[in-house]
DRENDO-1510 file (C-alpha; in Angstrom, 1 decimal, always signed):
<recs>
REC; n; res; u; v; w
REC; 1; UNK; +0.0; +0.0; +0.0 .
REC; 2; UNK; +2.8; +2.2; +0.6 .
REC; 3; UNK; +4.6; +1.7; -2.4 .
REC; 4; UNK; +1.2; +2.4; -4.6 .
REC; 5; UNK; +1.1; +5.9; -2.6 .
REC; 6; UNK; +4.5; +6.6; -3.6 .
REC; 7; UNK; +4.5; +6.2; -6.9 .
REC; 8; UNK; +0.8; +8.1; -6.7 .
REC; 9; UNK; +3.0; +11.4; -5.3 .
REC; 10; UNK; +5.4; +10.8; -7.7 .
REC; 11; UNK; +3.5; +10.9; -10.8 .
REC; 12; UNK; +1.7; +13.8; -9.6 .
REC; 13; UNK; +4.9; +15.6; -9.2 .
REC; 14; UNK; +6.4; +14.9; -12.5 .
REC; 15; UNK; +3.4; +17.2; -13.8 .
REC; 16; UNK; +4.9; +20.3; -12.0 .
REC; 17; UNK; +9.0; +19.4; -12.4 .
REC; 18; UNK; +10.4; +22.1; -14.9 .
REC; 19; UNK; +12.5; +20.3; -17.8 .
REC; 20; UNK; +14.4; +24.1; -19.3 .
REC; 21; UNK; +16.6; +24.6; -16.0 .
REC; 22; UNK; +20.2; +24.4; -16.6 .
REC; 23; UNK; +22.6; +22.0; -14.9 .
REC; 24; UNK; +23.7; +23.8; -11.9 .
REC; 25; UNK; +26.3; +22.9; -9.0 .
REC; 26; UNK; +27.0; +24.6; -5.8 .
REC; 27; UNK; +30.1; +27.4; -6.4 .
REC; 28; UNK; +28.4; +28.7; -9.5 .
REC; 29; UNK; +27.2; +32.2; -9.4 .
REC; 30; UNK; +23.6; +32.6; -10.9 .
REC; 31; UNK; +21.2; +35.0; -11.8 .
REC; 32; UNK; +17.5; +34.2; -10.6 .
REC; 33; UNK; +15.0; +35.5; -12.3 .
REC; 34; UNK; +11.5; +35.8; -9.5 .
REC; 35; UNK; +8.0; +36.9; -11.0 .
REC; 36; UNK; +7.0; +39.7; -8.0 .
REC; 37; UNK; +3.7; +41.0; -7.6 .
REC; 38; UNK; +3.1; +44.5; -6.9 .
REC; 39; UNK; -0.8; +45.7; -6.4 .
REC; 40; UNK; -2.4; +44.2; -9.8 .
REC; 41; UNK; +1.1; +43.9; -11.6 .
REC; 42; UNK; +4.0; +41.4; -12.2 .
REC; 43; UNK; +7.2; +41.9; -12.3 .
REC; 44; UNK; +10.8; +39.8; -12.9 .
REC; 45; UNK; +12.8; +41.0; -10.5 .
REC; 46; UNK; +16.8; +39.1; -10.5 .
REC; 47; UNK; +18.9; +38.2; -7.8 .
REC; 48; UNK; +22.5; +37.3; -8.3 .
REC; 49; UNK; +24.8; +35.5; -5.7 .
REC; 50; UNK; +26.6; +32.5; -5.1 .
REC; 51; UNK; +25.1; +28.6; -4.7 .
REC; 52; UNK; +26.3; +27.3; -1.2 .
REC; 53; UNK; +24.1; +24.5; -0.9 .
REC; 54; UNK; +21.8; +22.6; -3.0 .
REC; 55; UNK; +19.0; +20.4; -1.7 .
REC; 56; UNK; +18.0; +17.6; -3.9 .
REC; 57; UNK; +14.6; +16.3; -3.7 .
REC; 58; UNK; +12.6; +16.0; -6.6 .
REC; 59; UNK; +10.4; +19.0; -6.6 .
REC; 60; UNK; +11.2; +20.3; -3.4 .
REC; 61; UNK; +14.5; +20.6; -4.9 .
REC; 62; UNK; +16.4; +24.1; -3.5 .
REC; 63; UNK; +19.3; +26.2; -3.2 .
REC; 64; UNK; +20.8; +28.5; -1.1 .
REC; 65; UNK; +21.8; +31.8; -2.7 .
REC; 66; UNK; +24.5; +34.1; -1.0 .
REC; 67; UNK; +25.6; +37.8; -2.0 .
REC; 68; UNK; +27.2; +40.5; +0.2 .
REC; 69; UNK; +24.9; +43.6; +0.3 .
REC; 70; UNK; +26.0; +46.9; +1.5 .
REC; 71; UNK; +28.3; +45.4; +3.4 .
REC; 72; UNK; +25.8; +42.5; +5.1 .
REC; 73; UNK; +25.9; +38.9; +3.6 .
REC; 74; UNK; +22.2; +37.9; +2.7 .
REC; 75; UNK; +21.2; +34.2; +1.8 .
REC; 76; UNK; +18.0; +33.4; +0.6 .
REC; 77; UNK; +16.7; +29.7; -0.1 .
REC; 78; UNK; +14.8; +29.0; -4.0 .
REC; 79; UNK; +12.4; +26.4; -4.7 .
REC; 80; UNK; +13.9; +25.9; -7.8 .
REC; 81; UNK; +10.6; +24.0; -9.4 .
REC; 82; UNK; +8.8; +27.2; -8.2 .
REC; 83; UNK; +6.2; +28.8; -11.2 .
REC; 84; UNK; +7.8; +31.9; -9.3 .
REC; 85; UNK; +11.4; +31.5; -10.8 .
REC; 86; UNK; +10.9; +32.5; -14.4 .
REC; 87; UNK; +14.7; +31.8; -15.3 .
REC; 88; UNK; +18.4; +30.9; -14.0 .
REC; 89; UNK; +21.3; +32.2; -15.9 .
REC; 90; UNK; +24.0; +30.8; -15.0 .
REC; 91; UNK; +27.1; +34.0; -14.8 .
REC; 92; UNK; +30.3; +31.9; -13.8 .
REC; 93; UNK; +31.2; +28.2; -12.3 .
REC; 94; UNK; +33.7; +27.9; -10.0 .
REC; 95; UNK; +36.0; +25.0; -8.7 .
REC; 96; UNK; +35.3; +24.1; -5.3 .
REC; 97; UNK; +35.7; +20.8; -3.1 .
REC; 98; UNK; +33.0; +21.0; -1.5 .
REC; 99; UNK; +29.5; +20.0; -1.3 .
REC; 100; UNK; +28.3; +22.6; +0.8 .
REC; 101; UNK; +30.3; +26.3; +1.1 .
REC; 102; UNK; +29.3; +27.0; +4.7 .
REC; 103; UNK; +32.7; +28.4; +4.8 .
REC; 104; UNK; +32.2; +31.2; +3.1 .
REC; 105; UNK; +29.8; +32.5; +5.6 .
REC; 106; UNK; +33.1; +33.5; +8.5 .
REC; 107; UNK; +34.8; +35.4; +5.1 .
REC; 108; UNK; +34.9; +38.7; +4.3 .
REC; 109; UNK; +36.4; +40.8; +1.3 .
REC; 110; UNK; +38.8; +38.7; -1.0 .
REC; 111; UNK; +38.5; +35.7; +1.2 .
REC; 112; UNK; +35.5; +35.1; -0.4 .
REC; 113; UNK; +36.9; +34.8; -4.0 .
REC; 114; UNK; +36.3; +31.1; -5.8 .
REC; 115; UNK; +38.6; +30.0; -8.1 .
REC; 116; UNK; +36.6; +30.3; -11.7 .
REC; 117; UNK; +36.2; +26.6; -13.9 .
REC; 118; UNK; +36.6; +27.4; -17.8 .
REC; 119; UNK; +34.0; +25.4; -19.9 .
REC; 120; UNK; +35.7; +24.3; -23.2 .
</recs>
């Protein structure tokens, strides 16, 4: 019985999983694109920062985005199968050894440089 309800969830995910998303990993910087509503409006508003962490689970699939702002680091989670997120560009990958860039979090300044992966 609990194998039939399984595979119940998972076809009714499969509906809402989003096929055009680029193949990202964490130490790439990105640029979100997030449909924002304002009054009766939408807008795409972008966010740019580095991936620290990536959760993988099917559609609840996120990552954790990082940027320094006026001096303050923020990080903010994305669902990345969200009808929110209308696009990811991806800006520069990076070579890291890690699976999760906590690290980066204690850095300030140049400490917090990657070294950038070339794609041939």
């Amino acid at each position: 019985m609990a194998r039939q309800n399984t595979n119940i969830i998972k076809n009714i995910e499969q509906t809402y999983l989003k096929n055009n998303l680029p193949i990202i990993h964490v130490g790439d910087t990105i640029r979100i694109g997030l449909l924002i509503q304002e009054g009766n409006k939408e807008r795409v508003q972008f966010s740019e920062g580095v991936i620290i962490a990536i959760s993988n689970a099917n559609l609840n699939t996120t990552i954790t985005l990082r940027r320094v702002f006026q001096g303050i680091g923020v990080e903010k989670v994305y669902l990345i199968h969200s009808p929110r997120i209308t696009n990811i560009q991806i800006m520069r990958r990076s070579k890291v050894r890690r699976a999760k860039l906590y690290y980066l979090r204690n850095r300030s300044g140049k400490a917090t440089r990657l070294k950038q992966k070339f794609i041939v």
